[in-house]
Structures are given as structure tokens and as C-alpha cells.
N, C-alpha and C positions, 0 to 999 in steps of 0.2 A: 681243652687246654690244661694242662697238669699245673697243678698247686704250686709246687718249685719252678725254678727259674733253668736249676741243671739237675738233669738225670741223675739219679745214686748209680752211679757204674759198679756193676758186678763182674767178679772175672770173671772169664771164659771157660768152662771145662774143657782141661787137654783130651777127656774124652770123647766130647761133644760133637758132634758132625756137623756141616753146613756151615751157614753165614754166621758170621759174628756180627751182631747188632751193632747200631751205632751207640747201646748205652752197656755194652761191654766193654768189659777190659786184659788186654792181653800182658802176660808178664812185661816188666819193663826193656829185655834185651830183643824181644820180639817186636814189642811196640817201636822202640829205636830203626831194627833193621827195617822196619813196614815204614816208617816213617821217610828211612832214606830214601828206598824206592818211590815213594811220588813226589821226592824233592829232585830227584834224578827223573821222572814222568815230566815234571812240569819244566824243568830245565832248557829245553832247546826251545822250547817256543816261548817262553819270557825272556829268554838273551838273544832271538834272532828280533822280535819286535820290536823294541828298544833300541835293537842296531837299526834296522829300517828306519825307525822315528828322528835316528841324533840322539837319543838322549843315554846314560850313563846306566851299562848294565847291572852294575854294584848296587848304585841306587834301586834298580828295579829290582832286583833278587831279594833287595833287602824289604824294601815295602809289600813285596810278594806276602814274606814269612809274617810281615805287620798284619799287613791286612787280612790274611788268614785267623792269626790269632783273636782279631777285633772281631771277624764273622765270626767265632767260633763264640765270645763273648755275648754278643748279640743276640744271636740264634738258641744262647744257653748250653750249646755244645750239643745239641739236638739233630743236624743236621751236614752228614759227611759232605766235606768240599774242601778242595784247594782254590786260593783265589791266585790269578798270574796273569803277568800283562796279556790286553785284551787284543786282537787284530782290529778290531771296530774301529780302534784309533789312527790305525796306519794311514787310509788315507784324508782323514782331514787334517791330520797335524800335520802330512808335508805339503796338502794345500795351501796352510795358514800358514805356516814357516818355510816355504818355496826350499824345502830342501833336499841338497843334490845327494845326499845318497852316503857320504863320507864323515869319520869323525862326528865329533859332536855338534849338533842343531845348535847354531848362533842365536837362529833367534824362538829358541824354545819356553822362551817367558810367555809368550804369545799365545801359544799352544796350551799353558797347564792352567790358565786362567778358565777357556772352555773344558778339560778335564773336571777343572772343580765344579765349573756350573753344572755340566752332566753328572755327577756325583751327587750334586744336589737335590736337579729334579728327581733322578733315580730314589734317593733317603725320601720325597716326598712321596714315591708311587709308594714305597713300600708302606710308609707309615697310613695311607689310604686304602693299601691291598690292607694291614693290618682292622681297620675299621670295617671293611666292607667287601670283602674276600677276592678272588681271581675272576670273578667270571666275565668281568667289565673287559677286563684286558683281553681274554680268549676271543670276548665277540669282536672287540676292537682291532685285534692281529691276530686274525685264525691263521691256520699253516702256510694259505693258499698266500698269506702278507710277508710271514716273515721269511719262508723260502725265496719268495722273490727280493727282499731288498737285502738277503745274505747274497743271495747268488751278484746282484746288484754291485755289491760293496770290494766281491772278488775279478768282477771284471772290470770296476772305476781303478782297480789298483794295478793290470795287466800291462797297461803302458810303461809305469813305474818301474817295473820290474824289466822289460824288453833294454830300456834304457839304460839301466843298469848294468849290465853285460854287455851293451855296446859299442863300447871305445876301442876296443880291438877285435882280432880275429881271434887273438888268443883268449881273450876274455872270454868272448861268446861260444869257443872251443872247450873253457874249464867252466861254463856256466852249464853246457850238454854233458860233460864227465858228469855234474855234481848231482845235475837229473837222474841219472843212469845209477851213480852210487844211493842215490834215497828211492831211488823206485828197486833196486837189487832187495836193500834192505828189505822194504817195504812186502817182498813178492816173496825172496826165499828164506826167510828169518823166521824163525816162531817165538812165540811167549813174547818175555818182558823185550828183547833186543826188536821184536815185532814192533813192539810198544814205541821204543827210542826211536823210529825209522828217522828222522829228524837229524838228532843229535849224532847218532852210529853215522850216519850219512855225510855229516858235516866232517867228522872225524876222519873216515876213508878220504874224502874229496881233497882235504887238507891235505892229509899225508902225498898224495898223489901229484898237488901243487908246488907242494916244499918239492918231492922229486922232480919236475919240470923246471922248477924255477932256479933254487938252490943247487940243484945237483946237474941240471943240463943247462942250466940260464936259456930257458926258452919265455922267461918273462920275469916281470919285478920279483927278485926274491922277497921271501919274508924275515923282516928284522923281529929278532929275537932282544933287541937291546931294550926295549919298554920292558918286557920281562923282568929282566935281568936289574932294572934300576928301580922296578917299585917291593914295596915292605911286603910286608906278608900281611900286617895289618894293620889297619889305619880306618878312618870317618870317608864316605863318599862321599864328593862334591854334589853339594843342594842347590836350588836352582830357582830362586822367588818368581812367583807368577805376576803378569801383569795382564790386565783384564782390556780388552777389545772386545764392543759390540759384536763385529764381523767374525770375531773370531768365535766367539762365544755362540752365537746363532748357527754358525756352521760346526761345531762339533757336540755341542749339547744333545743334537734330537739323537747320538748314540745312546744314549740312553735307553729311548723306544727298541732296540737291538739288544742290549743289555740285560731289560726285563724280559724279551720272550727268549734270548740265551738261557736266560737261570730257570726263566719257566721250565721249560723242557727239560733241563740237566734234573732238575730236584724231582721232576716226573718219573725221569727217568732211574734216580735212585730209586726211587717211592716204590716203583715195580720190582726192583732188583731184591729192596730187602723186605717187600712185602709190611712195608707199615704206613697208614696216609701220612703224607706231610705239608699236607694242605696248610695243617692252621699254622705250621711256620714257615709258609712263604714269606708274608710279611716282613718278619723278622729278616727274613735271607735277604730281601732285597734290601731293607737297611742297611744291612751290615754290607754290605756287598759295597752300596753308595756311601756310604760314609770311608770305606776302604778306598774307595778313587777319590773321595774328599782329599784325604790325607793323603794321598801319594801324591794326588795334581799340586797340594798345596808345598811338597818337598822337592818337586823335580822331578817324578816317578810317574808312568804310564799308567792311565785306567786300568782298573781291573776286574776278574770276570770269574766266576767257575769254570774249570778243566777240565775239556773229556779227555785227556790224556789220563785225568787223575780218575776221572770215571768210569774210564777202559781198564785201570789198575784193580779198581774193586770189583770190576766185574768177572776178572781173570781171578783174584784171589778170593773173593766172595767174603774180604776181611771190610768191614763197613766202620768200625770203632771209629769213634770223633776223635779219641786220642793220641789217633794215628797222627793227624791232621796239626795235632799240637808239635809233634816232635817232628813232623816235617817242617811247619813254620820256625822251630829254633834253626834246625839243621841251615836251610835259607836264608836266616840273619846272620847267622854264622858265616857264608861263604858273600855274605854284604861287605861285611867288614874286612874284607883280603882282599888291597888296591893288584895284588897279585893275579889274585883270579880275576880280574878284570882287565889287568894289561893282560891276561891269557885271551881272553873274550877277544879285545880289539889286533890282535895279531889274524886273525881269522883272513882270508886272504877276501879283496873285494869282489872278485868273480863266482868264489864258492856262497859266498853271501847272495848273491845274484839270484845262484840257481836254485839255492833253497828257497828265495825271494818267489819265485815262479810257480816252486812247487807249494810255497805254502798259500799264495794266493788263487792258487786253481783250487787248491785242497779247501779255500772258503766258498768259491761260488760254488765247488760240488754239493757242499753241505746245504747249500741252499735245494739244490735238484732232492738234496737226499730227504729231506722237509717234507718236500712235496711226495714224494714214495711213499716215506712210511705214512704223511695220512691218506693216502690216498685221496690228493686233490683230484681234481676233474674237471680239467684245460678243455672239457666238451663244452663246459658252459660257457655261453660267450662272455658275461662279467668275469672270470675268472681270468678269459684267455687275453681281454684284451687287458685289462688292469697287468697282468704280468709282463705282455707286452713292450708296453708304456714304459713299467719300470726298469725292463732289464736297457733299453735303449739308451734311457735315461742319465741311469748308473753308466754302462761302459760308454757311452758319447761325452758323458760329464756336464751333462746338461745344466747349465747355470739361468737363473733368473734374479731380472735387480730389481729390487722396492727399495726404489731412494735410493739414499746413498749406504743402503743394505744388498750383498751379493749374496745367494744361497745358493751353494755350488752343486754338483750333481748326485751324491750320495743324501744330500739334504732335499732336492726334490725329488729324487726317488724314494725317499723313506716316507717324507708326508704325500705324494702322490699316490703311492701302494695304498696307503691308508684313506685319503680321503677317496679315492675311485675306487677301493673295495665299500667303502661305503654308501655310496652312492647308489653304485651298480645292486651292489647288495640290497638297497632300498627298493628299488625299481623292479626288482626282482621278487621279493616278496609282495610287491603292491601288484603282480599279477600279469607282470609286461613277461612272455613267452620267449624265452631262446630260439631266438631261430639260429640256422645253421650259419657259420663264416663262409661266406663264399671262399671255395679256395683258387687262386688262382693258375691259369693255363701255365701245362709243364710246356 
């Protein structure tokens, strides 16, 4: 562990080949443009999640660039990362605020009370990873855990999404354009516009709506008058929490999703820039929970580290923490423009739909992808049926009541992963032989 608290950053030789470390420093018009690029990275998926939730994009853009800057504090500025609303949260805030899909979540006090409890427990693993390192957590959610209850969390939310696009034909017609424009993106694009597939996506679908709607009235058009009536800048609407047991028990265990999200991302730097960053994991998960402290406590979505931002450095191989600073101003900056927010809610609800679909496949993929890169092995039968279990669990929405306690189906898929990898996993070492799954007659 280093003496200081923040690296002495050195600039970078314009000569220099290869990565720029995260305790470099690149001129200030350089650092600015790197900056804008992962505030523009992190963009489409912190203003599509917050629309999914009800809750106020301003708000979230802006606790985005907060809680960045608080991790960056925390960590000592040690360790590259943008923090931006998480998907973890999609679906238990609209199980807990039953909400349909439009405008702002009525009842989202409900909702930011378990955000802060999850931020909590979160600040408490870290300060425990701090005392007593990672390895507790790896044996606790090996890959073979968290792949299944990510993949879990993107099929608990697939109904969600179906429902969403279908109130009409024409809905469910501009929610297939908007598939087609983010998978185009996603397929014949390179570089950074590769990066956006999201945001570029949302953009074409739009344009493409405005012309069906506005230009052939083949469905609601889109009113431009919100625009036109808000300031350029102004304070986002905050949102005081109110604390529900039921609520609180169903969105807190994100947390356990949260810690092996960062796990991996900070791994995943670790490799990229070739330095350990083991002894500041701790730290990262602090900062990380104390960032959904304060966003749950303002109105604003959990938050999470970005591989969009991680896919950034990877293409640039620019790693500097300071990068990360002038992206979090850039994103309090575009907090504070009730403009860019009436921009946000103009988005048409069908293009929302289908980005909805695609970003929720694009979570349970990442759970498949979990298990790839570690090469789990779905041979063993503890492995094969624990996943099972969960993924049923997750997309059935499997619920169980103790009392007048409900834990709905991403809550027992998430502690069911865990305690049936442990179990099995027990049984497994005490010497009990895999035998084969019978499979059954084609």
C-alpha cells in the first residue's frame, strides 16, 4: 500500500509509446477531449436506465459525474473507472414501485430507500474486503455464481420489456426498426461509433420515428413543446426516500451483483494496464457504495463501474485517473440543463422499448459471457443444476413469503445461486462423485 493517499501524477511523454498509466498525466486540452469521450461512453446507458426506472435523467447524469468524482476520492485517484446508473436496479425498483413504463415513477420514494440500504451493505463489504482482502468473495461467487444470477437478472426483466412495445402494432413495428438500428450499429460501425451502438442506435430509430410519425402520421407524433419551454439550466428535481422493509430486502441483496460487477471490471483494468490492484479493491467498493449512498439518498439510480468506459481504455490504452475527473465535471455539467433532459424525455416510447430488449438480452448475454471467459464446466452436476435452479427462478420471477416478508425472483435467484453453490460445492469436496445427468429421451 503506498505512503500517500494520491499518486504524484507525472506527465506523459508525447514521445512515449503504449498505455498511459493511471498515475499520468496528459496535457489539459487532451485530458478534456478523453474526458468527453467516456462522458459520451457512459451516456446512453445511464439515461436509458433511469428512463426504465421513472426516475429523472438529469438527476442521474448528474450523481453519475458525483459519484465518480467521490470514487475517485476514495480510491485516492488510483484506480480508472466511471461510475453510471447500474441495470442491477431495473428490475426490482419496478417490482417495488409497480411501474408501467412512462414518465416519472410516482412512487419512487419506495424504491431509493432500498438503493441506499444496498449502498450500505455494499460501503460495508468494502470496508471488510479492506481488512481482509478478496478472496472470501471469489470462493463465495466464483463465475460459475455470478454468470448465472446476471444472466438471471436479464431474463427476470424480458417480460418488462415485451410489454412495453405492446400497445400497438405500430409500437411493436418501431420497437423491431430500433433492434435492427442498434444491432446495424453494433455489426457494421467501428471504433468509438462501435462503442456508442446504444446511443448512435437510439438516435437513427428516433429520426426514423419523427419520419413515420410527424412526417406520415402513422403514430403519436413527437412534441417538441417540453423542449422548447425548459431553461437551459436550472437544479434537477430530488426525490427523499422512504424506507420499506419489503422494499429494502428486495433490492439490497444487488449489492452481492455489484461487488462481483467491480470485481471483474478492476480485474479486468488490472490486466489491461499491467499493474495489481488488488490492495485497492477495498477502497473501490467503498467508493462505489457510498456513491449509491448518495445518489439513492437524492432521487438518483445505483451505481456501478462501466464497461462501456472500459471498452474506452481499452481501444485508447489512455488509463490516467484524470481522465475520469473531467468526465465527471463534463456530466454535472449536462445535470444541470433541465433542457437536456426535456431532450431525454422526448425519446419516443416504442424506440425506448426496443433498446429496453436489447439492453436487457445484452445483460443476460453477459452473464453466458462470465461463464466463457472462465471456463465454467456445466459437466459437473453441482454446477449444472445450481444454474438451473437459478436461471428458472430469475425468468419465472420466482417469489417466496416469510411472513409478512415477499422476496421476489431476482432475490431468490441471487441467494439461491449462492447458497446451492455452496452446498453442492460442500458435498463436492467431502468426496460425493459426479455422476452423469441423465439426459432425457429426444
Amino acid at each position: 500500500m503506498a505512503a500517500s493517499w494520491f499518486p504524484k501524477w507525472q506527465k506523459h511523454s508525447a514521445s512515449a509509446q503504449g498505455v498511459v498509466a493511471p498515475d499520468k498525466m496528459l496535457p489539459l486540452g487532451q485530458t478534456i477531449i478523453m474526458g468527453l469521450q467516456h462522458a459520451v461512453a457512459m451516456f446512453g446507458a445511464t439515461v436509458l436506465m433511469p428512463l426504465l426506472m421513472g426516475l429523472d435523467p438529469n438527476l442521474c447524469v448528474l450523481m453519475s459525474g458525483v459519484g465518480t468524482l467521490l470514487f475517485f476520492l476514495v480510491t485516492g485517484g488510483r484506480v480508472p473507472s466511471y461510475l453510471g446508473s447500474s441495470a442491477a436496479f431495473v428490475g426490482v425498483v419496478i417490482t417495488v414501485t409497480g411501474f408501467t413504463g412512462q414518465g416519472i415513477n410516482p412512487h419512487l420514494s419506495l424504491a431509493l430507500g432500498g438503493v441506499m440500504a444496498c449502498g450500505l451493505i455494499y460501503t460495508v463489504i468494502g470496508l471488510v474486503v479492506m481488512k481482509t482482502g478478496t478472496r472470501w468473495i471469489e470462493k463465495l461467487m466464483p463465475p460459475v455464481v455470478t454468470g448465472a444470477v446476471v444472466m438471471a437478472i436479464g431474463l427476470n426483466l424480458a417480460p418488462i420489456a415485451i410489454r412495453s412495445v405492446s400497445a400497438s402494432q405500430f409500437d411493436s413495428w418501431m420497437a423491431v426498426i430500433t433492434l435492427v438500428c442498434i444491432g446495424a450499429v453494433a455489426v457494421f460501425t467501428r471504433g468509438m461509433v462501435q462503442r456508442l451502438l446504444i446511443l448512435i442506435g437510439l438516435i437513427v430509430a428516433c429520426a426514423i420515428d419523427m419520419l413515420l410519425t410527424n412526417g406520415l402520421g402513422l403514430g403519436e407524433p413527437v412534441n417538441f413543446a417540453l423542449i422548447d419551454n425548459a431553461p437551459w439550466f436550472g437544479l434537477p428535481a430530488t426525490t427523499a426516500p422512504s424506507f420499506d422493509s419489503h422494499a429494502i430486502f428486495l433490492i439490497a441483496p444487488v449489492a452481492v451483483i455489484l461487488v462481483a460487477e467491480n470485481l471483474g471490471h478492476i480485474k479486468a483494468v488490472a490486466g489491461m494496464t499491467g499493474k495489481n490492484m488488488d490492495p485497492w479493491m477495498g477502497r473501490a467498493f467503498v467508493g462505489d457504495g457510498l456513491a449509491t449512498l448518495l445518489s439513492g439518498a437524492s432521487g438518483g439510480s445505483g451505481v456501478t463501474t462501466y464497461a462501456e468506459n472500459i471498452g474506452v481504455m481499452a481501444v485508447t490504452r489512455v488509463y490516467s485517473t484524470l481522465v475520469f475527473v473531467a468526465a465527471a465535471v463534463i456530466a454535472i455539467l449536462l445535470g444541470f440543463s433541465p433542457k437536456f433532459g426535456a431532450l431525454i424525455h422526448t425519446i419516443p416510447g416504442p424506440v425506448i422499448g426496443g433498446a429496453s430488449i436489447v439492453v436487457f438480452g445484452l445483460i443476460a448475454v453477459a452473464g453466458a459471457k462470465i461463464w466463457v471467459q472462465n471456463a465454467v464446466d456445466l459437466g459437473q452436476n453441482g454446477n449444472l443444476i445450481m444454474a438451473a435452479v437459478t436461471l428458472v427462478a430469475g425468468a419465472g420471477d420466482f417469489s417466496l413469503r416469510i411472513g409478512s416478508f415477499t422476496l421476489g425472483g431476482i432475490g431468490t435467484a441471487t441467494f439461491g445461486a449462492i447458497l446451492l453453490n455452496a452446498i453442492l460445492n460442500y458435498q463436492r469436496k467431502a468426496g460425493l462423485a459426479d455422476s452423469p445427468v441423465v439426459e432425457p429421451e429426444q
